[in-house]
C-alpha positions in Angstrom: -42.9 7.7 38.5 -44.5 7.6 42.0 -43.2 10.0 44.9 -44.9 9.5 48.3 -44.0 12.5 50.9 -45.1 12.2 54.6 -45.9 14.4 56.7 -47.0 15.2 60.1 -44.0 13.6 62.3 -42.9 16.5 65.8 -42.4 16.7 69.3 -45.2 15.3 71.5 -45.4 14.6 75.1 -46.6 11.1 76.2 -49.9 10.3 76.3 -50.3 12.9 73.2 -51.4 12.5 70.0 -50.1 12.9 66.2 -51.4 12.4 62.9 -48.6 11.4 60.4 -49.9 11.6 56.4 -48.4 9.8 53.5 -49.2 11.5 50.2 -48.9 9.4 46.8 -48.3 12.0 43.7 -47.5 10.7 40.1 -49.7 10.1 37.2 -51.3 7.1 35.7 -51.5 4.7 38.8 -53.5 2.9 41.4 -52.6 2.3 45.0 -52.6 -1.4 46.5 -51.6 -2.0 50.0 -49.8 0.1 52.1 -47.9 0.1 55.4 -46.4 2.5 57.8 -43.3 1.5 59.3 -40.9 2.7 61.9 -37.5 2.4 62.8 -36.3 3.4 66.8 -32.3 4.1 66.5 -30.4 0.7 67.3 -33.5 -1.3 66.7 -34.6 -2.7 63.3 -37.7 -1.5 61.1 -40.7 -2.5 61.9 -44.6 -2.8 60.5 -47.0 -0.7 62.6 -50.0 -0.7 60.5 -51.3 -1.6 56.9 -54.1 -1.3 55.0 -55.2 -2.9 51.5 -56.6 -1.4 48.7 -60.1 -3.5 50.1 -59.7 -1.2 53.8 -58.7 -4.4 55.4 -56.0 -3.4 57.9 -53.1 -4.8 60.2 -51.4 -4.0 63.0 -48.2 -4.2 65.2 -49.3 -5.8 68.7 -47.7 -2.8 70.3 -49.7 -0.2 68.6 -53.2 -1.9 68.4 -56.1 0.1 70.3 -53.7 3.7 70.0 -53.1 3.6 66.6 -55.7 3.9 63.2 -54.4 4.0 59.6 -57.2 5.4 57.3 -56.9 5.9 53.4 -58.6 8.3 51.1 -58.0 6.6 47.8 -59.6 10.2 46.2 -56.6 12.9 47.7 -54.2 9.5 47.6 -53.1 9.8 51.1 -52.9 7.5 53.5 -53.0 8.5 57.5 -51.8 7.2 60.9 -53.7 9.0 63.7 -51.3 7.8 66.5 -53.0 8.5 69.8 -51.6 7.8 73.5 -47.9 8.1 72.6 -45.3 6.3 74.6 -41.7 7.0 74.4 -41.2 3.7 72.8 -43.3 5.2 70.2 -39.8 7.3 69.3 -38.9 6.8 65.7 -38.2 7.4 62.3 -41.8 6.6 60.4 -41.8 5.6 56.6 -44.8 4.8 54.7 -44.6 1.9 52.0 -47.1 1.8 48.8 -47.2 -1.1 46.6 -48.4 0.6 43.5 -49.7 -0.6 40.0 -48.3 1.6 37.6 -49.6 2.4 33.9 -47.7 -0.8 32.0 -49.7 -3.0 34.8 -46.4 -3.6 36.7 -46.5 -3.7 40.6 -44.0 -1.5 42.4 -42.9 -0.6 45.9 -42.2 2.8 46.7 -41.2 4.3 50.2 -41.7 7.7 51.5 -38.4 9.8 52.7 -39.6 9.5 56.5 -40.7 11.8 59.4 -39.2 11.5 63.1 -41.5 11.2 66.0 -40.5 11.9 69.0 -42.9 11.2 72.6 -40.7 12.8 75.0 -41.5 15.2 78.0 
């Protein structure tokens, strides 16, 4: 069994920054890809930013030039340093790992989520 915990999520005023971790903890897997995703109340979930197990990455239009997702396959973790924060940046963030488990399955597993709020 996988868990993934974030982290990291608060109260920032625009034009601040955060840096929101997603930690993998388990035993006897390898991390794939992996996304952080957000969901603003009344709107639907959305990618903002994903990475592959090569460091190839992805992102939402909307984010692209504030945002950087960075992995560090040795602690597990993967990171979204969000910088120049806009209200519309206001959300509910989940992380997403598809993971190879032990038996040489492929799973998704999400993260319980962290609220960020860019408010003043």
């Amino acid at each position: 069994q996988v868990q993934l915990v974030e982290s990291g999520g608060g109260l920032v005023q625009p034009g601040g920054s955060l840096r929101l971790s997603c930690a993998a903890s388990g035993s006897g897997f390898s991390i794939n890809s992996v996304g952080w995703y957000r969901q603003a109340p009344g709107k639907q979930r959305e990618m903002v930013a994903a990475i592959t197990s090569g460091g190839s990455t992805d992102y939402a239009n909307s984010v692209k030039g504030r945002f950087t997702i960075i992995r560090d396959n040795a602690k597990n973790t993967v990171y979204l340093q969000m910088n120049s924060l806009e209200p519309a940046d206001t959300a509910v963030y989940s992380c997403n790992a598809n993971v190879r488990v032990s038996s040489g399955v492929d799973r998704s597993y999400w993260g319980q989520g962290t609220k960020v709020t860019a408010s003043s």
